[in-house]
Predicted model as a PDB file, atoms N, CA, C, CB and O in Angstrom, pLDDT in the B-factor column:
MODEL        1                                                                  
ATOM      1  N   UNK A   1     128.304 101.218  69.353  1.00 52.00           N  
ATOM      2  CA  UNK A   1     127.450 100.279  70.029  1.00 52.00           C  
ATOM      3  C   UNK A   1     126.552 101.041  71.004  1.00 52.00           C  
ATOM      4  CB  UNK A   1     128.285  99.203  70.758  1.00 52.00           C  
ATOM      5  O   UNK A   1     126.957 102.003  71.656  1.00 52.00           O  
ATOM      6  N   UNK A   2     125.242 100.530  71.067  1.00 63.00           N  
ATOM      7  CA  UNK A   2     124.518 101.310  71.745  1.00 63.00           C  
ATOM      8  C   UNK A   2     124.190 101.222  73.392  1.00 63.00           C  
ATOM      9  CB  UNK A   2     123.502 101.236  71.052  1.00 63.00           C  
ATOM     10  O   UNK A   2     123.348 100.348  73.600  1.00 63.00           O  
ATOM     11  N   UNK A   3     124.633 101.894  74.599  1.00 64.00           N  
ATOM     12  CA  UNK A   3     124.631 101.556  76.000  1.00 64.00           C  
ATOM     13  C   UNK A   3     123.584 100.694  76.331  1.00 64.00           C  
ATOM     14  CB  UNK A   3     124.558 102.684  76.823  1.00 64.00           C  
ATOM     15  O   UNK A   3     122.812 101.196  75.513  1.00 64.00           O  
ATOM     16  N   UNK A   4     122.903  99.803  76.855  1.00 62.00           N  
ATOM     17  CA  UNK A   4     121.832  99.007  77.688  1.00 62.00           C  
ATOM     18  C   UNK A   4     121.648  99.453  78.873  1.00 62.00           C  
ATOM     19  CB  UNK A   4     122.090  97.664  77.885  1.00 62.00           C  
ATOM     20  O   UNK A   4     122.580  99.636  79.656  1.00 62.00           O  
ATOM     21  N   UNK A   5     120.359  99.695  79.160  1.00 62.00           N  
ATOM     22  CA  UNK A   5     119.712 100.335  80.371  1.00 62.00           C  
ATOM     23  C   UNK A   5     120.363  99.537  81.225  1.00 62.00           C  
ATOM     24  CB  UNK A   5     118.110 100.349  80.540  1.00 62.00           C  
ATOM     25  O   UNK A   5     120.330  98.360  80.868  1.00 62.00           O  
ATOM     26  N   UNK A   6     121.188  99.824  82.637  1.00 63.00           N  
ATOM     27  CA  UNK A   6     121.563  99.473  83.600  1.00 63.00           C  
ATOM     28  C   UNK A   6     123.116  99.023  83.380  1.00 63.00           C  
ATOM     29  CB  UNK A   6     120.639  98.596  84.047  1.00 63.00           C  
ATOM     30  O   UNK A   6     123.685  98.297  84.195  1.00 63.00           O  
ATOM     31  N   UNK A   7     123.860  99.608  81.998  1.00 65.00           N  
ATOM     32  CA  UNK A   7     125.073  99.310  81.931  1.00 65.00           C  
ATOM     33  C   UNK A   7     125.148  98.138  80.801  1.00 65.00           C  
ATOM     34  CB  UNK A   7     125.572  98.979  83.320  1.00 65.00           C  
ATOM     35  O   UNK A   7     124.285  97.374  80.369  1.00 65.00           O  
ATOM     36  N   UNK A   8     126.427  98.294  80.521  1.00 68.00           N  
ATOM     37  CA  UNK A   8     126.414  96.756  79.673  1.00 68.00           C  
ATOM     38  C   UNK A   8     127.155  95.257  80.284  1.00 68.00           C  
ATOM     39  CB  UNK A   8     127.294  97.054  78.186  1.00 68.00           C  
ATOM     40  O   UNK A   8     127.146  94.220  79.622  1.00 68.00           O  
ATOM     41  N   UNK A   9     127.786  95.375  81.670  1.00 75.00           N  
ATOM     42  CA  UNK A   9     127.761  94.201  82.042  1.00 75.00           C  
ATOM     43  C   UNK A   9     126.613  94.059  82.931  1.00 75.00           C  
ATOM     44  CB  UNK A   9     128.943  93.847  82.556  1.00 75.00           C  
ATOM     45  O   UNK A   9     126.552  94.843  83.878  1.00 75.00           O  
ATOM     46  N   UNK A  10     125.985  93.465  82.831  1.00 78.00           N  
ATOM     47  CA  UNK A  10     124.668  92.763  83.526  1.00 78.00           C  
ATOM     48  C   UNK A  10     124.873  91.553  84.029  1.00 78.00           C  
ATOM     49  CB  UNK A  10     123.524  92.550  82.637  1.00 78.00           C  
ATOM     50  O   UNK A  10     124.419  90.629  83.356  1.00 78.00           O  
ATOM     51  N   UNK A  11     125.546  91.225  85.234  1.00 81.00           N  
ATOM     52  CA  UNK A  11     125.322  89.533  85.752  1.00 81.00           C  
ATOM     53  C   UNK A  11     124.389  89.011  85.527  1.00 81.00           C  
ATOM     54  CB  UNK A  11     125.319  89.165  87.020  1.00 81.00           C  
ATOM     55  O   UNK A  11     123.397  89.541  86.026  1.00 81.00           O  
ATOM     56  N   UNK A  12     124.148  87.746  84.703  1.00 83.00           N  
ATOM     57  CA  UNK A  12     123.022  87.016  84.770  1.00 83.00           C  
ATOM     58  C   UNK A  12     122.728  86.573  85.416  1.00 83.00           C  
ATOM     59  CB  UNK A  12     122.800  86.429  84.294  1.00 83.00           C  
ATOM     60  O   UNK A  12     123.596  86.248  86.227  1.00 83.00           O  
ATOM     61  N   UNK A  13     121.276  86.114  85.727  1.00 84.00           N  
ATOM     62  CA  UNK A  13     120.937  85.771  86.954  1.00 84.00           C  
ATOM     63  C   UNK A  13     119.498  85.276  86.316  1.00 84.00           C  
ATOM     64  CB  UNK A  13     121.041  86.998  88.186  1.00 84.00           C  
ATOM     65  O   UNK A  13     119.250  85.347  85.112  1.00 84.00           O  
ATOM     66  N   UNK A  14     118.578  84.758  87.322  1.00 82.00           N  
ATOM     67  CA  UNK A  14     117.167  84.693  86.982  1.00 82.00           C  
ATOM     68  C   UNK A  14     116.396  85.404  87.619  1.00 82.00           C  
ATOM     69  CB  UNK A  14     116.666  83.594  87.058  1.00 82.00           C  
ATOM     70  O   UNK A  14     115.206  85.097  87.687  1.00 82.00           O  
ATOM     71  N   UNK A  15     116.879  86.491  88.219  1.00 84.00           N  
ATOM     72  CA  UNK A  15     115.797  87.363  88.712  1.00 84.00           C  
ATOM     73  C   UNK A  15     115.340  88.469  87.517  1.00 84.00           C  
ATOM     74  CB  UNK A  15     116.354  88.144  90.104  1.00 84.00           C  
ATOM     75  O   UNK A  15     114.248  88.990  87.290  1.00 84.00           O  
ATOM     76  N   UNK A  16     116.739  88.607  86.810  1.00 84.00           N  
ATOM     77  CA  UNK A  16     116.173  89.700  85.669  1.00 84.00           C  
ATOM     78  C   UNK A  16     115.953  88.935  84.922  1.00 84.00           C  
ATOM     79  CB  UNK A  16     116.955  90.833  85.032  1.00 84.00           C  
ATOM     80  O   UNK A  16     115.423  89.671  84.089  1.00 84.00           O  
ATOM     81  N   UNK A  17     115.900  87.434  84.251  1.00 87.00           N  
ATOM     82  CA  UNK A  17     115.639  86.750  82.920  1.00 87.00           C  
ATOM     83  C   UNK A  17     114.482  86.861  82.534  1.00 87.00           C  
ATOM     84  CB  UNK A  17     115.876  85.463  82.850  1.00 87.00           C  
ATOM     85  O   UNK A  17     113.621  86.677  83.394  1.00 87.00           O  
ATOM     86  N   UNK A  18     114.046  87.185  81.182  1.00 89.00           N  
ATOM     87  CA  UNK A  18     112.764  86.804  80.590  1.00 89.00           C  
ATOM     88  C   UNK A  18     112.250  85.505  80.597  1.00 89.00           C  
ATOM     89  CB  UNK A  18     112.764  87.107  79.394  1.00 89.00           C  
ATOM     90  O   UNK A  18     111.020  85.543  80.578  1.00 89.00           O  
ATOM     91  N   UNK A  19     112.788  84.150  80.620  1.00 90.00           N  
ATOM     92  CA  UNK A  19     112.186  83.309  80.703  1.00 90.00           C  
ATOM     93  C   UNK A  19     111.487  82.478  81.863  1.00 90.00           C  
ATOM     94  CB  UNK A  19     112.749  82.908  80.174  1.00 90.00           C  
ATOM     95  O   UNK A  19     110.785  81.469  81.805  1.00 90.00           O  
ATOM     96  N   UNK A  20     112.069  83.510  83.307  1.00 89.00           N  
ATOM     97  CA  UNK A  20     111.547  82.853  84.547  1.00 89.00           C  
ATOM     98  C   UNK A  20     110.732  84.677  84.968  1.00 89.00           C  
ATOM     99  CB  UNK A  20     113.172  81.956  85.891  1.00 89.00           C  
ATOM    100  O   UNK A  20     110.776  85.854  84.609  1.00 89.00           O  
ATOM    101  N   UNK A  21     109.883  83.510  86.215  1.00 88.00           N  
ATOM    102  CA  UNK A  21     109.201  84.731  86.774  1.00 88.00           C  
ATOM    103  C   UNK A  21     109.275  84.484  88.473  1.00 88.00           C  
ATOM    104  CB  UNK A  21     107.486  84.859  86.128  1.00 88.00           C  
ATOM    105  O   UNK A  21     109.784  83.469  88.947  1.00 88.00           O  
ATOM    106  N   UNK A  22     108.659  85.625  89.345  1.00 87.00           N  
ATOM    107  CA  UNK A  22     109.172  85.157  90.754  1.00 87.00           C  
ATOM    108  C   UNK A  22     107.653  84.476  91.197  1.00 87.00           C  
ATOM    109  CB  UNK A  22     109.847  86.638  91.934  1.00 87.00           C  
ATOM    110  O   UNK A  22     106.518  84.873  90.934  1.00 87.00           O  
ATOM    111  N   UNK A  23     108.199  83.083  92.112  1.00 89.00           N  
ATOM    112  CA  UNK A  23     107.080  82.607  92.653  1.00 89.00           C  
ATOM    113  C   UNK A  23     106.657  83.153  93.983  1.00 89.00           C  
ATOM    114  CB  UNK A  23     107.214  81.307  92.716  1.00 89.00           C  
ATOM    115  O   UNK A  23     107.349  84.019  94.519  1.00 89.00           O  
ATOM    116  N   UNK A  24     105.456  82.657  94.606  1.00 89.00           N  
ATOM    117  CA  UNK A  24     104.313  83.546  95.228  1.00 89.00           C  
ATOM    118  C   UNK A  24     105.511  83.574  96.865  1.00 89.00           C  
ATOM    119  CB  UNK A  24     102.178  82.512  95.334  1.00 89.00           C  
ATOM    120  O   UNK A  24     105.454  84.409  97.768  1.00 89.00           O  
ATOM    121  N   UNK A  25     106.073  82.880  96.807  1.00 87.00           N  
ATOM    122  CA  UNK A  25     106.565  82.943  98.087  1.00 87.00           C  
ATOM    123  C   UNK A  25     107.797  84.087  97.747  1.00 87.00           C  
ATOM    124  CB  UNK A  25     107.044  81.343  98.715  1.00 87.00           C  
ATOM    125  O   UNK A  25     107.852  84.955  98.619  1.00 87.00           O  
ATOM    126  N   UNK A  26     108.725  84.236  96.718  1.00 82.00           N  
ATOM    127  CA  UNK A  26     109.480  85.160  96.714  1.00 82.00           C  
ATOM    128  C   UNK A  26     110.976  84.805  96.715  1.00 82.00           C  
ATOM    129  CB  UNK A  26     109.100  85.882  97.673  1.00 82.00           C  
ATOM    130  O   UNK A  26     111.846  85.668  96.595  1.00 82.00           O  
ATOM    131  N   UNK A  27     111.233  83.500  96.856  1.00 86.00           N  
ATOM    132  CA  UNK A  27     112.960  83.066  97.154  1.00 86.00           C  
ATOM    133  C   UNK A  27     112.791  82.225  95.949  1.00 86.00           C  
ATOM    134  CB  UNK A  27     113.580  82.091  98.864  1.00 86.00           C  
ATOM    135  O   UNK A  27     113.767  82.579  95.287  1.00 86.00           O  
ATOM    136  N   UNK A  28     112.429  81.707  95.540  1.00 89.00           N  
ATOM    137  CA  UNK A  28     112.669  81.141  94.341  1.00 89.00           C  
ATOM    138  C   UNK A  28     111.986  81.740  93.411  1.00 89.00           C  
ATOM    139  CB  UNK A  28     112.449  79.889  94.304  1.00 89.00           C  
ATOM    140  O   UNK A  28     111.100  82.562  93.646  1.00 89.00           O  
ATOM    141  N   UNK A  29     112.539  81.177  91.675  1.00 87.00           N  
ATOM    142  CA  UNK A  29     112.271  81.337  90.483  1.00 87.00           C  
ATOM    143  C   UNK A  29     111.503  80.206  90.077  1.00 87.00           C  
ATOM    144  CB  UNK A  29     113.357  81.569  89.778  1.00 87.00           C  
ATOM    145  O   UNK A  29     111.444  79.095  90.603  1.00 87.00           O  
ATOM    146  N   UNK A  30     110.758  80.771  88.782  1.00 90.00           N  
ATOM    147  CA  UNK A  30     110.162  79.759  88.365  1.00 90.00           C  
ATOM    148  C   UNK A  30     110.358  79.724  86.654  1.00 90.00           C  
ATOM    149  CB  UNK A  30     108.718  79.845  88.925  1.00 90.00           C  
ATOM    150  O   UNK A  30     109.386  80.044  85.970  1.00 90.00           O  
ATOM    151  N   UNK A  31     111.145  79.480  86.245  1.00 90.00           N  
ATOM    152  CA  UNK A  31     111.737  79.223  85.027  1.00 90.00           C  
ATOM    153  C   UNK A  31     110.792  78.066  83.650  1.00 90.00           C  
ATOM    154  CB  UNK A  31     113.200  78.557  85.619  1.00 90.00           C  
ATOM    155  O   UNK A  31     110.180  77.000  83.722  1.00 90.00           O  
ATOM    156  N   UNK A  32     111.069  78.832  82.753  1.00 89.00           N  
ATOM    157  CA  UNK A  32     109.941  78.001  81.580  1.00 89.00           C  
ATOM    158  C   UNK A  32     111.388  77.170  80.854  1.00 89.00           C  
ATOM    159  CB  UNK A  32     108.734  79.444  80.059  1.00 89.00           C  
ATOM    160  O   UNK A  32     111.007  76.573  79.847  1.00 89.00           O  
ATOM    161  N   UNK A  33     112.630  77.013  81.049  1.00 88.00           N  
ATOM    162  CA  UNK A  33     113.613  76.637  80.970  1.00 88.00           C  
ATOM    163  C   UNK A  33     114.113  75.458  81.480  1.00 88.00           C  
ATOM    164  CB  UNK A  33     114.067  77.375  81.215  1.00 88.00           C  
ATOM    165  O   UNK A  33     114.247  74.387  80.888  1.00 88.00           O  
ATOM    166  N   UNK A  34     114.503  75.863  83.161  1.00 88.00           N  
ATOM    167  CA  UNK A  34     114.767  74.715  84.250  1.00 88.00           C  
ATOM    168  C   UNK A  34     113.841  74.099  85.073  1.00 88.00           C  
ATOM    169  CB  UNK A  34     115.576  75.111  85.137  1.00 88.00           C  
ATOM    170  O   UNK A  34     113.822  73.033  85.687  1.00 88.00           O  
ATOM    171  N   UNK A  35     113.254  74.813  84.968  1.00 90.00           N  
ATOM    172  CA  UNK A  35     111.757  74.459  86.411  1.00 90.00           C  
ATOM    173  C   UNK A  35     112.080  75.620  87.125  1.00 90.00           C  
ATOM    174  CB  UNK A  35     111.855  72.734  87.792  1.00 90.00           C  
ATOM    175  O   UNK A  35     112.424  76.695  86.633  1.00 90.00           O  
ATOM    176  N   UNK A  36     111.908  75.257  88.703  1.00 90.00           N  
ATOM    177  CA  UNK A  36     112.141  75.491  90.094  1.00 90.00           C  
ATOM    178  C   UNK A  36     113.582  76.187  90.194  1.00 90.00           C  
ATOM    179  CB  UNK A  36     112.046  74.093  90.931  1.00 90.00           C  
ATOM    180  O   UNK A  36     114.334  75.214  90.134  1.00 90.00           O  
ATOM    181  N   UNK A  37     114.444  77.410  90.322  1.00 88.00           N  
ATOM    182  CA  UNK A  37     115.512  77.379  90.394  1.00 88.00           C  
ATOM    183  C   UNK A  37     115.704  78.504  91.479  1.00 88.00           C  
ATOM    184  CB  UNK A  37     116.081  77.420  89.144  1.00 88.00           C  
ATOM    185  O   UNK A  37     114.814  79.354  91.479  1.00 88.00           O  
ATOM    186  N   UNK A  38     116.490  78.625  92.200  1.00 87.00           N  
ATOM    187  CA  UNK A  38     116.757  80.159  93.455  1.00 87.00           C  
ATOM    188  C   UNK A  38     116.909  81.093  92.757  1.00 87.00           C  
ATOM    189  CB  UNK A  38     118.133  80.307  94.534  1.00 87.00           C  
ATOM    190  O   UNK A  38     117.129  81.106  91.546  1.00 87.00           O  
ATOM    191  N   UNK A  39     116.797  81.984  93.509  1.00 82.00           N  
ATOM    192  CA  UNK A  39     116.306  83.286  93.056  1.00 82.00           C  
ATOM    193  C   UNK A  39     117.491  84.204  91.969  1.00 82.00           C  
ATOM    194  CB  UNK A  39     115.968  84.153  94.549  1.00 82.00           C  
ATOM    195  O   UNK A  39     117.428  84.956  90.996  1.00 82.00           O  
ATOM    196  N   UNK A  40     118.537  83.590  92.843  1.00 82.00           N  
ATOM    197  CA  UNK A  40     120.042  84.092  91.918  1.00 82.00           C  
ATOM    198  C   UNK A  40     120.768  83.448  90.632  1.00 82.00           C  
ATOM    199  CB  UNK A  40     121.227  83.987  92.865  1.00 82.00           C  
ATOM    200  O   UNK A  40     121.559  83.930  89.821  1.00 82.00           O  
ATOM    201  N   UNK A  41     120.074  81.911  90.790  1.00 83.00           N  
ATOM    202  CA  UNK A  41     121.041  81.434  89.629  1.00 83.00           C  
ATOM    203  C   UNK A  41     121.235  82.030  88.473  1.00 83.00           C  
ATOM    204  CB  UNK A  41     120.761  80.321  89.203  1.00 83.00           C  
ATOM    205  O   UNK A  41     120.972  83.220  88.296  1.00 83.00           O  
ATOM    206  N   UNK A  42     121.939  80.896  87.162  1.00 83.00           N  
ATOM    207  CA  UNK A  42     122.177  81.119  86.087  1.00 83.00           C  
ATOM    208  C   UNK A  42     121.896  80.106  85.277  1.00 83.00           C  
ATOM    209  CB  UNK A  42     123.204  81.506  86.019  1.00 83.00           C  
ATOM    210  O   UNK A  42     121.779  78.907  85.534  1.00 83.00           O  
ATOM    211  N   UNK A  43     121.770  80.851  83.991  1.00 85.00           N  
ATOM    212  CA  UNK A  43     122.212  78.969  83.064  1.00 85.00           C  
ATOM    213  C   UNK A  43     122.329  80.221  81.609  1.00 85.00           C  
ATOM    214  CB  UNK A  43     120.128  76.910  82.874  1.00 85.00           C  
ATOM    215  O   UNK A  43     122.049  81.408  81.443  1.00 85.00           O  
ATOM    216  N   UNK A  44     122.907  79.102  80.791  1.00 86.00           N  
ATOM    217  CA  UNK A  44     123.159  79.525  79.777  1.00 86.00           C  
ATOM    218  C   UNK A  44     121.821  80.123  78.839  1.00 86.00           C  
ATOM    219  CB  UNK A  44     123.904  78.514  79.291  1.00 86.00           C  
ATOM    220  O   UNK A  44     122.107  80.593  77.737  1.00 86.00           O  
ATOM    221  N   UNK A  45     120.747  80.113  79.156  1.00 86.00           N  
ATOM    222  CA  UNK A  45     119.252  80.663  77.840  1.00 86.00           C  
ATOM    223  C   UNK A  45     119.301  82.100  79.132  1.00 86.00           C  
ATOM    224  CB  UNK A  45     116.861  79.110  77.660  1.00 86.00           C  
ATOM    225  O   UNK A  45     118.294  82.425  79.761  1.00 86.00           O  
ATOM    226  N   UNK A  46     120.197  82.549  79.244  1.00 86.00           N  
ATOM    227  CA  UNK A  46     119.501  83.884  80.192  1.00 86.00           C  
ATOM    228  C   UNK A  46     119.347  84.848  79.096  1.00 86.00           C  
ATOM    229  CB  UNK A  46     120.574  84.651  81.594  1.00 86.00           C  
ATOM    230  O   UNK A  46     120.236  84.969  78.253  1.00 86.00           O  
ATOM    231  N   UNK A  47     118.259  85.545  79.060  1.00 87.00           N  
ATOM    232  CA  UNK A  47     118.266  86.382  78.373  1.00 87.00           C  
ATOM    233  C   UNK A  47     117.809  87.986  79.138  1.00 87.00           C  
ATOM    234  CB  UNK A  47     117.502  85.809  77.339  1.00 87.00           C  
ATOM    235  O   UNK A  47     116.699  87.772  79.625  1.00 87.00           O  
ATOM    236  N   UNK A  48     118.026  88.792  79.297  1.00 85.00           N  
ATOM    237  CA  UNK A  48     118.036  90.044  80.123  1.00 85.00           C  
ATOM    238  C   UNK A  48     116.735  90.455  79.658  1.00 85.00           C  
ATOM    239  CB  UNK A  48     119.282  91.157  79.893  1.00 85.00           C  
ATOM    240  O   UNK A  48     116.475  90.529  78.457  1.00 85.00           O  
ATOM    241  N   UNK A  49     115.810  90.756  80.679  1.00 86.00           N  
ATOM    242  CA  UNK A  49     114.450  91.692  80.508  1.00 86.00           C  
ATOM    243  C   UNK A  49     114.304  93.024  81.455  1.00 86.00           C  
ATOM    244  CB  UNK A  49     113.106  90.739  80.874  1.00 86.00           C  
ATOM    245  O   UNK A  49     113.653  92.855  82.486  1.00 86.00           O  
ATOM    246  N   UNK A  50     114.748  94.103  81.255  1.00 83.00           N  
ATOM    247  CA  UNK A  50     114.633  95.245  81.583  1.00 83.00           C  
ATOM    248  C   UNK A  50     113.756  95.668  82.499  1.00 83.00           C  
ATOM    249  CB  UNK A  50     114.513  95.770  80.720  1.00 83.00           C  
ATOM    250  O   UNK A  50     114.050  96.424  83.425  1.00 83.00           O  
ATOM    251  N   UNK A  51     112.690  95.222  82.292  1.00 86.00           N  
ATOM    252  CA  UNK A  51     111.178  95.388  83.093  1.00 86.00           C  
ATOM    253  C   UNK A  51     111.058  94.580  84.224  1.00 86.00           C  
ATOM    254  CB  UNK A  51     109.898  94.979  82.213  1.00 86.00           C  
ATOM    255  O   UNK A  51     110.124  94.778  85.001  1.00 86.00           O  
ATOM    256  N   UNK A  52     112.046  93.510  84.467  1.00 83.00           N  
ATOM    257  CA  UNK A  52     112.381  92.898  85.613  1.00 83.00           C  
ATOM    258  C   UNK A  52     112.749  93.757  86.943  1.00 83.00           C  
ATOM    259  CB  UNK A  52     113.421  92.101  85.245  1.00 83.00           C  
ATOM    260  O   UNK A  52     112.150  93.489  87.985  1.00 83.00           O  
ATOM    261  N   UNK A  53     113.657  94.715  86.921  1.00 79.00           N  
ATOM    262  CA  UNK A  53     114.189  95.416  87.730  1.00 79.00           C  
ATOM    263  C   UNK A  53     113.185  96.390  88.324  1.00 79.00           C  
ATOM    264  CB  UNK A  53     115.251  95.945  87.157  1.00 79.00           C  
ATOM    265  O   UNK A  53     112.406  97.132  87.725  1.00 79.00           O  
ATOM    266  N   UNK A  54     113.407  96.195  89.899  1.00 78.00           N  
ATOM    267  CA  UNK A  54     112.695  96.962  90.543  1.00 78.00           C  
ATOM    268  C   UNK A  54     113.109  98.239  91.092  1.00 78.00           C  
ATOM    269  CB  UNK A  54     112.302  96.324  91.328  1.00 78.00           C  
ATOM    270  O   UNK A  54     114.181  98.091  91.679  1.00 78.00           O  
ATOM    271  N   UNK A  55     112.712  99.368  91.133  1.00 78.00           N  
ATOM    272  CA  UNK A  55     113.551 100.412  90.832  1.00 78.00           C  
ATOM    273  C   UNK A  55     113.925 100.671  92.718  1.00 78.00           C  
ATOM    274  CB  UNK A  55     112.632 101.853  89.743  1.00 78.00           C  
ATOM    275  O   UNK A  55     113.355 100.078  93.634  1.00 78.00           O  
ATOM    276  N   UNK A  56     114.999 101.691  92.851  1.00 81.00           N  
ATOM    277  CA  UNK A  56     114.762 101.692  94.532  1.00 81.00           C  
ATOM    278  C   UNK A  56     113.807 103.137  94.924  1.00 81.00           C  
ATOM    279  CB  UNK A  56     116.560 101.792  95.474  1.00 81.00           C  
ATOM    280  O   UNK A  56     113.535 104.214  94.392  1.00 81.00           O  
ATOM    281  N   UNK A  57     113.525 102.449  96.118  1.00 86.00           N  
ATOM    282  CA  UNK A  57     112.683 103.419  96.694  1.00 86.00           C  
ATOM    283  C   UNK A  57     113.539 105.373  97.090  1.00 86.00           C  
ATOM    284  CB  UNK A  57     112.175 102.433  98.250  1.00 86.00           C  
ATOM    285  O   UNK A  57     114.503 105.722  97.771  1.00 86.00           O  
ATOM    286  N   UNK A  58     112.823 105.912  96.484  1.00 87.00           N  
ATOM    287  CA  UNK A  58     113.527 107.184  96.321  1.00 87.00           C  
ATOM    288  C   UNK A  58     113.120 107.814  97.918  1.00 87.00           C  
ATOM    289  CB  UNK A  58     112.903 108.183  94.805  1.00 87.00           C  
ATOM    290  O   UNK A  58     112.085 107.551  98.530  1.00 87.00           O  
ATOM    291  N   UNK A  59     114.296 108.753  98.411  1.00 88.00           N  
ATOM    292  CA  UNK A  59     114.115 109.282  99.842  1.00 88.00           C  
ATOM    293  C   UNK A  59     113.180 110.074  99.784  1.00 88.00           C  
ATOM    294  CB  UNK A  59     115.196 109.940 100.481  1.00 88.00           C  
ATOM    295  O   UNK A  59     112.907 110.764  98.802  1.00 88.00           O  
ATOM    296  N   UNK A  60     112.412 110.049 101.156  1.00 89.00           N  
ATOM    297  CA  UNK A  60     111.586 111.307 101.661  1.00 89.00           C  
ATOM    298  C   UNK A  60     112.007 112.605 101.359  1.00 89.00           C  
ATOM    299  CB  UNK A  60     111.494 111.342 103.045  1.00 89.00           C  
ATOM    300  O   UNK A  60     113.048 112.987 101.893  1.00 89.00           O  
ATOM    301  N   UNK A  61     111.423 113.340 100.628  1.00 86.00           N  
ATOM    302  CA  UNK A  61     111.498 114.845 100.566  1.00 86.00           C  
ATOM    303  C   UNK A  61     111.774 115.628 102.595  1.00 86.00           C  
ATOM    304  CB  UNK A  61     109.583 115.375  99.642  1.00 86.00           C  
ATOM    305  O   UNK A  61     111.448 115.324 103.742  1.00 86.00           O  
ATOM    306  N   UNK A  62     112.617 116.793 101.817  1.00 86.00           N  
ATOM    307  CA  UNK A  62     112.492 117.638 103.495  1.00 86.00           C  
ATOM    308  C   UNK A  62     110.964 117.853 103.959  1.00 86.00           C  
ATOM    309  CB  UNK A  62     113.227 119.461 103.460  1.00 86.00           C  
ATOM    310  O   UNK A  62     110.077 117.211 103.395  1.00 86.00           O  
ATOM    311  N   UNK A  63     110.723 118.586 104.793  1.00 89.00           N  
ATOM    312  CA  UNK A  63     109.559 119.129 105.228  1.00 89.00           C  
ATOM    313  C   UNK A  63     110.442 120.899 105.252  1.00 89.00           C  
ATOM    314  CB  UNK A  63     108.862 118.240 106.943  1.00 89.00           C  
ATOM    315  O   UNK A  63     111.590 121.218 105.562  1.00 89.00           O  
ATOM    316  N   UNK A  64     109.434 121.587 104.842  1.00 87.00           N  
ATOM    317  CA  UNK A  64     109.747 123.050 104.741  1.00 87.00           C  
ATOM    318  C   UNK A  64     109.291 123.596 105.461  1.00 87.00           C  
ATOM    319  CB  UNK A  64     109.526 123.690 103.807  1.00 87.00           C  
ATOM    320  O   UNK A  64     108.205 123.043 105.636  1.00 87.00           O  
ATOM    321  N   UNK A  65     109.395 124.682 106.301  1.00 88.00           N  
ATOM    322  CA  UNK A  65     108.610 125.676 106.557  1.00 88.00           C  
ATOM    323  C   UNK A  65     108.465 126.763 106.252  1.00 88.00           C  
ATOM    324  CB  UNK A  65     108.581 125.814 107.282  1.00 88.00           C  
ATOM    325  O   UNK A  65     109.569 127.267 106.043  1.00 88.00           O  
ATOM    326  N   UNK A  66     107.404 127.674 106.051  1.00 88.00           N  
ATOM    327  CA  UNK A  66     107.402 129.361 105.924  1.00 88.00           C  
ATOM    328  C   UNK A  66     107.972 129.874 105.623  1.00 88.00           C  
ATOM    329  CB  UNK A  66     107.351 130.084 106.575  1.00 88.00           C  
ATOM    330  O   UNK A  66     108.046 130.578 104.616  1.00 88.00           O  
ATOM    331  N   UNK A  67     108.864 129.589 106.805  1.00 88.00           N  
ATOM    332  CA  UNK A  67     110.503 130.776 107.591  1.00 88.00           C  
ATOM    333  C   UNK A  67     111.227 130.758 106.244  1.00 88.00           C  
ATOM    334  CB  UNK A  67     111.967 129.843 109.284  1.00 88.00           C  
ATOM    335  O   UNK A  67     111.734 131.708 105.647  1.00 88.00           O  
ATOM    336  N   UNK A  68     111.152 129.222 105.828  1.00 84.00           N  
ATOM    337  CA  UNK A  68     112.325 128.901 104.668  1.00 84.00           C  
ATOM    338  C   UNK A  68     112.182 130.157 103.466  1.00 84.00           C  
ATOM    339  CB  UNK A  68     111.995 127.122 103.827  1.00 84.00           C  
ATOM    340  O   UNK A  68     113.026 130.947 103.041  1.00 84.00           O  
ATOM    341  N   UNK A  69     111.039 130.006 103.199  1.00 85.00           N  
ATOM    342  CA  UNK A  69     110.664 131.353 101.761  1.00 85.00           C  
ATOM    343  C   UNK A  69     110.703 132.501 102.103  1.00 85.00           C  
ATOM    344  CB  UNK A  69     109.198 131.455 101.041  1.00 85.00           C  
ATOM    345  O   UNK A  69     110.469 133.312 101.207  1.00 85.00           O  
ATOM    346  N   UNK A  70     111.046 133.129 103.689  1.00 85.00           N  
ATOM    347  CA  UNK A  70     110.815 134.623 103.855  1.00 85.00           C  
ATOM    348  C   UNK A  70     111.927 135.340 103.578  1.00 85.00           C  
ATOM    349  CB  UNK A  70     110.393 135.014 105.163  1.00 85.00           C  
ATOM    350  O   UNK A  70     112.880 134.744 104.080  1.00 85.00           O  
ATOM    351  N   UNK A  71     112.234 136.201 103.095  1.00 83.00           N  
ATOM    352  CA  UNK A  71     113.319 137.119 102.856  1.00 83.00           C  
ATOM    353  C   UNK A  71     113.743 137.575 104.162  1.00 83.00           C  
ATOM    354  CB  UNK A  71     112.944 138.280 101.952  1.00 83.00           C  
ATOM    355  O   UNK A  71     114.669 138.379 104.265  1.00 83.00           O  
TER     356      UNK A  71                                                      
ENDMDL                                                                          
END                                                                             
């Protein structure tokens, strides 16, 4: 069986579903399914969309100096 990006248990939810998208305010969903639903629910048509997930913000690099490269 082949792994799924982000593992293979995936809680459903409607933030990653393909059939909802996020509305302009940001706490709710907007589902072509239920309507109007919070941002976390569930229902049974969840279907997982990959491209949903927002990746995290990766840390600041060090700052180097000079000194660092001199023998």
């Amino acid at each position: 069986m082949r792994r799924k990006l982000y593992g293979n248990n995936i809680q459903p939810c409607c933030e990653y579903c393909a059939h909802a998208r996020r509305a302009t305010d940001g706490r709710v969903m907007l589902c072509h399914r239920r309507g109007i639903v919070p941002l976390y629910h569930k229902c049974r048509k969840f279907k997982y969309d990959p491209l949903k997930r927002i990746p995290f913000r990766q840390p600041p690099l060090q700052k180097y100096q000079p000194e660092d490269f001199k023998l």
